[in-house]
PDB file of the backbone (N, CA, C, O) and the ligand in Angstrom, with CONECT records:
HET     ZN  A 101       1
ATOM      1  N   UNK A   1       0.847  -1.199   0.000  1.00  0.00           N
ATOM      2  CA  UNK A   1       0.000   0.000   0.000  1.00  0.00           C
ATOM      3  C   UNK A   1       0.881   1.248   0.000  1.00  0.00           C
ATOM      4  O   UNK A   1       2.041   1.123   0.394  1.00  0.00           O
ATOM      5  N   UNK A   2       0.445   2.416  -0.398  1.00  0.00           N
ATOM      6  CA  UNK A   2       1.093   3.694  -0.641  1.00  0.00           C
ATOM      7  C   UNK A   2       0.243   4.870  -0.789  1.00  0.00           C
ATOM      8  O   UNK A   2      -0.770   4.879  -1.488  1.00  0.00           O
ATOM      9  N   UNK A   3       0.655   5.812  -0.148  1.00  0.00           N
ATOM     10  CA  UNK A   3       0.391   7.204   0.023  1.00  0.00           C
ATOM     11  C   UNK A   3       0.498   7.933  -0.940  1.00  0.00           C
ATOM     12  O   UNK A   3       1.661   7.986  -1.338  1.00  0.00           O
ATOM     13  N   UNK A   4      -0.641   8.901  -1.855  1.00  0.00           N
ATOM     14  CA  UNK A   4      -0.334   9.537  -3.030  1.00  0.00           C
ATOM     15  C   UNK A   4      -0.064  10.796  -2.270  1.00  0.00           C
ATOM     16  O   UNK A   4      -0.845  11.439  -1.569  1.00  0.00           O
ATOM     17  N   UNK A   5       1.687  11.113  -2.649  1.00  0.00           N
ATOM     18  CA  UNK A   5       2.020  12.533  -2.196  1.00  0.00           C
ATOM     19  C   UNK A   5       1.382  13.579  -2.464  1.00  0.00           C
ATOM     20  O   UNK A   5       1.937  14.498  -1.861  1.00  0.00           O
ATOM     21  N   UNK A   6       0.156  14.104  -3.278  1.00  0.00           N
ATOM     22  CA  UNK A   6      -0.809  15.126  -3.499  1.00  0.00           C
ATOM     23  C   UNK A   6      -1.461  15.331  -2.527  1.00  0.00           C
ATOM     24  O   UNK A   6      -1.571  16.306  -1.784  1.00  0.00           O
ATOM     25  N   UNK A   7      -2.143  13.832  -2.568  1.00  0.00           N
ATOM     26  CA  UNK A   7      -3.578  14.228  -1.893  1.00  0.00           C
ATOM     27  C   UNK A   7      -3.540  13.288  -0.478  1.00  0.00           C
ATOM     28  O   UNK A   7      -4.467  13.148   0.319  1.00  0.00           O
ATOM     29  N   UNK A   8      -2.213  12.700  -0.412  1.00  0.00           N
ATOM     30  CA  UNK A   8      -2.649  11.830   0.742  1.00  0.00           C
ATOM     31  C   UNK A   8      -3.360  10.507   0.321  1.00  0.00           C
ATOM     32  O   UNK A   8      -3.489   9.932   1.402  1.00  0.00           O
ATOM     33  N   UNK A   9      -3.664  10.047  -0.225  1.00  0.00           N
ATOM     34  CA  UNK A   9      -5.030   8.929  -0.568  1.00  0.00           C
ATOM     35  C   UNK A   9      -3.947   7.764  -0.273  1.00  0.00           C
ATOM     36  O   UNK A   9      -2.728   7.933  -0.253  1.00  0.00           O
ATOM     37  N   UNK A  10      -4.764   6.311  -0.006  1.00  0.00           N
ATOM     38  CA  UNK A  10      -4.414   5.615  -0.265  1.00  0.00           C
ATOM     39  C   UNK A  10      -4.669   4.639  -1.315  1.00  0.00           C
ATOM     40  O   UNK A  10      -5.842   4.407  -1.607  1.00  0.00           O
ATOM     41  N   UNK A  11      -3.911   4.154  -1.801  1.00  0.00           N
ATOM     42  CA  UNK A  11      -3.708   3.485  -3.179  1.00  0.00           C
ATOM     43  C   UNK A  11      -3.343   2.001  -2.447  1.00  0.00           C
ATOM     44  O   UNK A  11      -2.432   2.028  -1.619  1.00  0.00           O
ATOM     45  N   UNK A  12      -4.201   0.343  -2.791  1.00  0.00           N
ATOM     46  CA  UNK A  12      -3.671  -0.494  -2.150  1.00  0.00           C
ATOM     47  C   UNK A  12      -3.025  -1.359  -2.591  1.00  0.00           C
ATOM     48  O   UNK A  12      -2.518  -2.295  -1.972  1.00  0.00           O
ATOM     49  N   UNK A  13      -2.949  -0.982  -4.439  1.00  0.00           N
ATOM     50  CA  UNK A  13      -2.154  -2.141  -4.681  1.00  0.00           C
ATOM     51  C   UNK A  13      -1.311  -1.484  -6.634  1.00  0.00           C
ATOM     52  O   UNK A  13      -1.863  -1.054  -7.646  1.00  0.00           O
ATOM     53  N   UNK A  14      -0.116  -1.699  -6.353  1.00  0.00           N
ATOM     54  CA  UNK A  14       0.700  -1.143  -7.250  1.00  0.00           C
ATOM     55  C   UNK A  14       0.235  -1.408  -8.491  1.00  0.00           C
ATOM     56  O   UNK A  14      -0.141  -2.580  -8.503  1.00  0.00           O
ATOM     57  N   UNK A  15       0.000  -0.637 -10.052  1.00  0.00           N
ATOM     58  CA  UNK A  15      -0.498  -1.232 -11.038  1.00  0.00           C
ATOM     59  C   UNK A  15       0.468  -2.224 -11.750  1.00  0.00           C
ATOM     60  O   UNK A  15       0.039  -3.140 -12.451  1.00  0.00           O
ATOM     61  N   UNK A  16       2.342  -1.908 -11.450  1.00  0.00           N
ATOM     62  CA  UNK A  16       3.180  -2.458 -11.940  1.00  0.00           C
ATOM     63  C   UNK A  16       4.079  -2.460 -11.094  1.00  0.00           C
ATOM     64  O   UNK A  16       4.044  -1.384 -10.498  1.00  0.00           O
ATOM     65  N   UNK A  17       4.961  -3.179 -10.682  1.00  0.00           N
ATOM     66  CA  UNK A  17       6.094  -3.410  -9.802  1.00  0.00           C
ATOM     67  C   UNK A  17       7.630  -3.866 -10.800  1.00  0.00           C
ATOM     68  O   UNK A  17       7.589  -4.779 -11.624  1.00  0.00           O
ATOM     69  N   UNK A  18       9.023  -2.970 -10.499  1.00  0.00           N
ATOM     70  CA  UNK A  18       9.934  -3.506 -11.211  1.00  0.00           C
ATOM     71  C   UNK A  18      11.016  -3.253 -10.509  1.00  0.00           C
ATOM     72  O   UNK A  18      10.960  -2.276  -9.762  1.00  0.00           O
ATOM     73  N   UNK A  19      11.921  -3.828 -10.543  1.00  0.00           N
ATOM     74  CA  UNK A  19      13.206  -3.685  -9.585  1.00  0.00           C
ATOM     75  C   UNK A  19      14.553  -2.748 -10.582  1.00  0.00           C
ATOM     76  O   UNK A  19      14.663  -2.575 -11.796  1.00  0.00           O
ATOM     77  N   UNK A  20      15.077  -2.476  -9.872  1.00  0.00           N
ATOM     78  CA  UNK A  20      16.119  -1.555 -10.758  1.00  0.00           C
ATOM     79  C   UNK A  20      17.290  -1.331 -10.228  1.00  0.00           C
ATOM     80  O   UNK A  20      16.932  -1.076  -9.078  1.00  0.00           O
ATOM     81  N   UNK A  21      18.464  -1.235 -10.222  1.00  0.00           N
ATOM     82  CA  UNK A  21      19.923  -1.284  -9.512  1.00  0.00           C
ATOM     83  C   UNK A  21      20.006  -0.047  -9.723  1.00  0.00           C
ATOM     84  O   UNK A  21      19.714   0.652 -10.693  1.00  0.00           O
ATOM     85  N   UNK A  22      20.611   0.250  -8.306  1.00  0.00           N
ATOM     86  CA  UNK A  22      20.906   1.896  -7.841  1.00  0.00           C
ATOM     87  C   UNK A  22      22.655   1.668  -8.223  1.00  0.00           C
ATOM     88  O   UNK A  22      23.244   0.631  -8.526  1.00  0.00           O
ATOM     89  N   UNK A  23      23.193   3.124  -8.064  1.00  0.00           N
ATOM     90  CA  UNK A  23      24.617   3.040  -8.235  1.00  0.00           C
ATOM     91  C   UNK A  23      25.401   2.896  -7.025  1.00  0.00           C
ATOM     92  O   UNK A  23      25.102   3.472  -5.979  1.00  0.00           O
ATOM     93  N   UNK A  24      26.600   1.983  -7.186  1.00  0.00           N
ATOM     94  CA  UNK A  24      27.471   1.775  -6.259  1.00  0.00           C
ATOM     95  C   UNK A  24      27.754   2.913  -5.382  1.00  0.00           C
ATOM     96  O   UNK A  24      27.951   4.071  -5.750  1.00  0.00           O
ATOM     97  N   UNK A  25      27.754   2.418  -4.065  1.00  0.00           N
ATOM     98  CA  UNK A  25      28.085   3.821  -3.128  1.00  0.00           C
ATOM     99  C   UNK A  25      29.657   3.706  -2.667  1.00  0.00           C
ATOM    100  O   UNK A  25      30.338   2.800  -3.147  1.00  0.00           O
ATOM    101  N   UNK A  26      29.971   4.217  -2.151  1.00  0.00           N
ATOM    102  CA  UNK A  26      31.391   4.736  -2.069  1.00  0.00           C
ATOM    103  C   UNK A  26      32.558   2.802  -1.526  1.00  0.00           C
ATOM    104  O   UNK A  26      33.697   2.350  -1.412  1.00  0.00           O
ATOM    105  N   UNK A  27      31.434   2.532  -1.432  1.00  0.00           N
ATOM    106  CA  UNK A  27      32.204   0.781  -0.469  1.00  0.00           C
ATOM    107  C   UNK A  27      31.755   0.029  -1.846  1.00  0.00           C
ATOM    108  O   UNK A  27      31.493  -1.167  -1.719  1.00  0.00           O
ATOM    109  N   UNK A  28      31.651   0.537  -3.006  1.00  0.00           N
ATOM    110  CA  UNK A  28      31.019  -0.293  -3.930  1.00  0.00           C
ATOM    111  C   UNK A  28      30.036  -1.247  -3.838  1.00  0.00           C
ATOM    112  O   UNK A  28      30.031  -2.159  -4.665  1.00  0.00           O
ATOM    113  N   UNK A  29      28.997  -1.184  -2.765  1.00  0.00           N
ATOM    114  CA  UNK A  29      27.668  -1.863  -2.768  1.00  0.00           C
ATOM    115  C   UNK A  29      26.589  -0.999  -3.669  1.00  0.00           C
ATOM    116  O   UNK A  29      26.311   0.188  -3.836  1.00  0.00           O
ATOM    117  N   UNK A  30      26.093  -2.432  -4.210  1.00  0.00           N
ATOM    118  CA  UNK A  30      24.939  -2.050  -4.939  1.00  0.00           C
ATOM    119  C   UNK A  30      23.439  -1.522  -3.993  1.00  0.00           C
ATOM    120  O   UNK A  30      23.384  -1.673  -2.773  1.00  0.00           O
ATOM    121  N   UNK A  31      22.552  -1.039  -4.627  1.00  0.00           N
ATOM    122  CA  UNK A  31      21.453  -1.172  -3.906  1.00  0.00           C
ATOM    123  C   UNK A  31      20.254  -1.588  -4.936  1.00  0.00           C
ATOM    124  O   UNK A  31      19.973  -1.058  -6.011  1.00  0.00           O
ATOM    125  N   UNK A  32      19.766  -2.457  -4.424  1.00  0.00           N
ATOM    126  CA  UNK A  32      18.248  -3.021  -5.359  1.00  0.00           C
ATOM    127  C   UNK A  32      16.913  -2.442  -5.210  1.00  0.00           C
ATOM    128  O   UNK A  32      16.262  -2.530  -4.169  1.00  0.00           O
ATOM    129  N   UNK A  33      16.395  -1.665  -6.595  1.00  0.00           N
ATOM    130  CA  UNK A  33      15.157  -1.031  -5.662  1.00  0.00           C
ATOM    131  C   UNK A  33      13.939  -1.931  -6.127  1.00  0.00           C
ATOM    132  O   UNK A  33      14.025  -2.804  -6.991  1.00  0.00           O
ATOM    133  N   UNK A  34      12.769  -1.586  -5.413  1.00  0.00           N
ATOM    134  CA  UNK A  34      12.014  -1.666  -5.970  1.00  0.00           C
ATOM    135  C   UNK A  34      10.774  -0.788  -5.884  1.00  0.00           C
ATOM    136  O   UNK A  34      10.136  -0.306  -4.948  1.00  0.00           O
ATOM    137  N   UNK A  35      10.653  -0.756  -7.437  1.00  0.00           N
ATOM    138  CA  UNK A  35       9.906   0.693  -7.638  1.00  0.00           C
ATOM    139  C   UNK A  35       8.179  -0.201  -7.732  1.00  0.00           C
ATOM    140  O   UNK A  35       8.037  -1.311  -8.247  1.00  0.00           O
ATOM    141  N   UNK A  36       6.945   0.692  -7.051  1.00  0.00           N
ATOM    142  CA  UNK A  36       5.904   0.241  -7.431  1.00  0.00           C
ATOM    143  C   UNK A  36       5.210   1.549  -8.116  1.00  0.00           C
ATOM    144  O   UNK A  36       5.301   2.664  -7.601  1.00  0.00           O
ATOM    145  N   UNK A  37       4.466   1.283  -9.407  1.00  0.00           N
ATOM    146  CA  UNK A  37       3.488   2.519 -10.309  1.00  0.00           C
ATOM    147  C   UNK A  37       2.199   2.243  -9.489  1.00  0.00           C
ATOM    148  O   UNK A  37       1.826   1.126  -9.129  1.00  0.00           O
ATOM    149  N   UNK A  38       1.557   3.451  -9.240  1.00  0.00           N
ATOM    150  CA  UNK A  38       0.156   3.184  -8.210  1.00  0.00           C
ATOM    151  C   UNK A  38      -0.540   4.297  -8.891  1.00  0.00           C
ATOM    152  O   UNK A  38       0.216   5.153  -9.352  1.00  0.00           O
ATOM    153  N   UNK A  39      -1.616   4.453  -9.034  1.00  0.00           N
ATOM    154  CA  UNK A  39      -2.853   5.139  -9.901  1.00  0.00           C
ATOM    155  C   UNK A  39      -3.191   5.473  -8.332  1.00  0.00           C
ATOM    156  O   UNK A  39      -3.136   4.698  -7.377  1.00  0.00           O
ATOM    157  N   UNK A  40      -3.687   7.340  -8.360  1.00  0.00           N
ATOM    158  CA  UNK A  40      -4.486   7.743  -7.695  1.00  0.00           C
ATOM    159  C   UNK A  40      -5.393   7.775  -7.876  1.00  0.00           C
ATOM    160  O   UNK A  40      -5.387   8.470  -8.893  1.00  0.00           O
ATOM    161  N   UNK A  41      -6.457   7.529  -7.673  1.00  0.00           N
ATOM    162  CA  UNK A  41      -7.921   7.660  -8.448  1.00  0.00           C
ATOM    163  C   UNK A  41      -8.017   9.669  -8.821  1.00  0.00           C
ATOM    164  O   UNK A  41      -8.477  10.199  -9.832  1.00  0.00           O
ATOM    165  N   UNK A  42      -7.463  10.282  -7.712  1.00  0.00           N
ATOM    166  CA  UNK A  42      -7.920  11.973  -7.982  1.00  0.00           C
ATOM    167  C   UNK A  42      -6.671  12.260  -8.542  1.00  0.00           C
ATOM    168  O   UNK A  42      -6.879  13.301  -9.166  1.00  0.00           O
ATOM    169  N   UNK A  43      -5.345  11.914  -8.710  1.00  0.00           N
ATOM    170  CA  UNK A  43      -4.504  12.330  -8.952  1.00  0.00           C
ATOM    171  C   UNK A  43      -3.720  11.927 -10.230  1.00  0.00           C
ATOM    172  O   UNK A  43      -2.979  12.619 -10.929  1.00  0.00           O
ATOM    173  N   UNK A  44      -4.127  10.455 -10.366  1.00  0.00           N
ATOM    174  CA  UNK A  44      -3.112  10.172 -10.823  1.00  0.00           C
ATOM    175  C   UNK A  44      -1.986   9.435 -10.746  1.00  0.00           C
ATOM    176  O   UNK A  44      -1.736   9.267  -9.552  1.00  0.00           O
ATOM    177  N   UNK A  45      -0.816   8.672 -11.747  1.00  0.00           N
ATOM    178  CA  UNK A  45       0.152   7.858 -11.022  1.00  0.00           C
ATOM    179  C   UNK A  45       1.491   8.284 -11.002  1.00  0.00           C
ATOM    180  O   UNK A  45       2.201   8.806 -11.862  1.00  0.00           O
ATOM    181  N   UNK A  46       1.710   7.905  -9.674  1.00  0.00           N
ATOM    182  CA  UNK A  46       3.230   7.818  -8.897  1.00  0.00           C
ATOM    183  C   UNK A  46       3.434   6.934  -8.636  1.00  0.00           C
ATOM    184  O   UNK A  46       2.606   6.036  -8.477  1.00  0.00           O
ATOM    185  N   UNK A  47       5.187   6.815  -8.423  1.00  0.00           N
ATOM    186  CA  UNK A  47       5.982   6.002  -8.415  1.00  0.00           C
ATOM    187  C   UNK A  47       6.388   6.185  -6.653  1.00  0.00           C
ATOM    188  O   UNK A  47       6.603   7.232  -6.044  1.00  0.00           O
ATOM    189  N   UNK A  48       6.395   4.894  -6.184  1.00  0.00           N
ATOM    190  CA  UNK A  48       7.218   4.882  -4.778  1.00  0.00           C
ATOM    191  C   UNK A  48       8.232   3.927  -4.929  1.00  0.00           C
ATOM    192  O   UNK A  48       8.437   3.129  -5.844  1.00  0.00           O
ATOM    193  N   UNK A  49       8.987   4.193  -3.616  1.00  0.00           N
ATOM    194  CA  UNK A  49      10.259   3.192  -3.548  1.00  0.00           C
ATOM    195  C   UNK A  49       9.701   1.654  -2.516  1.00  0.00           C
ATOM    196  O   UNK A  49       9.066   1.650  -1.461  1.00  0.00           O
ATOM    197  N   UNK A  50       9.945   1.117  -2.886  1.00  0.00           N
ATOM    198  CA  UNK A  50       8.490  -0.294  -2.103  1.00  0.00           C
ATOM    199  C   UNK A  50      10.256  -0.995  -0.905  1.00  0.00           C
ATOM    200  O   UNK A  50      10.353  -0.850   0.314  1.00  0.00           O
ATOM    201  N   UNK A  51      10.930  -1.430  -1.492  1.00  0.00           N
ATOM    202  CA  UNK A  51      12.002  -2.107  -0.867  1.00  0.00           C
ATOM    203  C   UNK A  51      13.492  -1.526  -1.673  1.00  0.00           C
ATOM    204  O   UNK A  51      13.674  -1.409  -2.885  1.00  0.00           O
ATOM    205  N   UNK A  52      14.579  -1.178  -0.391  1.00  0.00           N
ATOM    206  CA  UNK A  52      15.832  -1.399  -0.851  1.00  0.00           C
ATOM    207  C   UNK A  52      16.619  -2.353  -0.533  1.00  0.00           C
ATOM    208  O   UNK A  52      16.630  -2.689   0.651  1.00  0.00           O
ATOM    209  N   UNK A  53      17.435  -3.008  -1.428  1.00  0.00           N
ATOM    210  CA  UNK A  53      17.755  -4.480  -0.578  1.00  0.00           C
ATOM    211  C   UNK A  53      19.297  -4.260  -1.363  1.00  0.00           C
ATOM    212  O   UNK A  53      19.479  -3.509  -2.322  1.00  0.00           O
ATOM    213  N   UNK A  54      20.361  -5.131  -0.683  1.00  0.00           N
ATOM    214  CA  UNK A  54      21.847  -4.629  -1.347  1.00  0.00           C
ATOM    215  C   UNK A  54      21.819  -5.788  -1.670  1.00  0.00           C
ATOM    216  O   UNK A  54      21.182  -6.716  -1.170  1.00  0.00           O
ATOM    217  N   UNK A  55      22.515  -5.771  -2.524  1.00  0.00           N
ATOM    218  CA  UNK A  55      23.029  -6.963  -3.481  1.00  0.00           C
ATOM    219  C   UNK A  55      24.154  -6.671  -4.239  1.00  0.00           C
ATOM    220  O   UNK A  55      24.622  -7.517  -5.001  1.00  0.00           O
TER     221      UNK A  55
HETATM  222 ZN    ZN A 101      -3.906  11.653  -4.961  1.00  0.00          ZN2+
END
């Protein structure tokens, strides 16, 4: 579930979910995201960050 930064609403289930590799940080770890697309019904869709996981 996720919060549409506009309006506040809640949105309960992502329309698309995809993971994506962040850039190495200074110790050369990766970070894994995962991004979920969520439709506001008044707003519109945004993107949140759902999990970061290193890998
Ligand atoms: Zn909204």
């Amino acid at each position: 579930m996720a919060n549409c930064p506009k309006c506040g609403g809640n949105v309960a289930n992502p329309r698309k979910t995809w993971k994506m590799a962040g850039r190495p940080d200074k110790a050369g770890k990766r970070v894994e995201l995962t991004i979920g697309l969520f439709d506001c019904s008044k707003c519109g869709a945004f993107r949140k960050v759902l999990e970061k996981r290193k890998i």
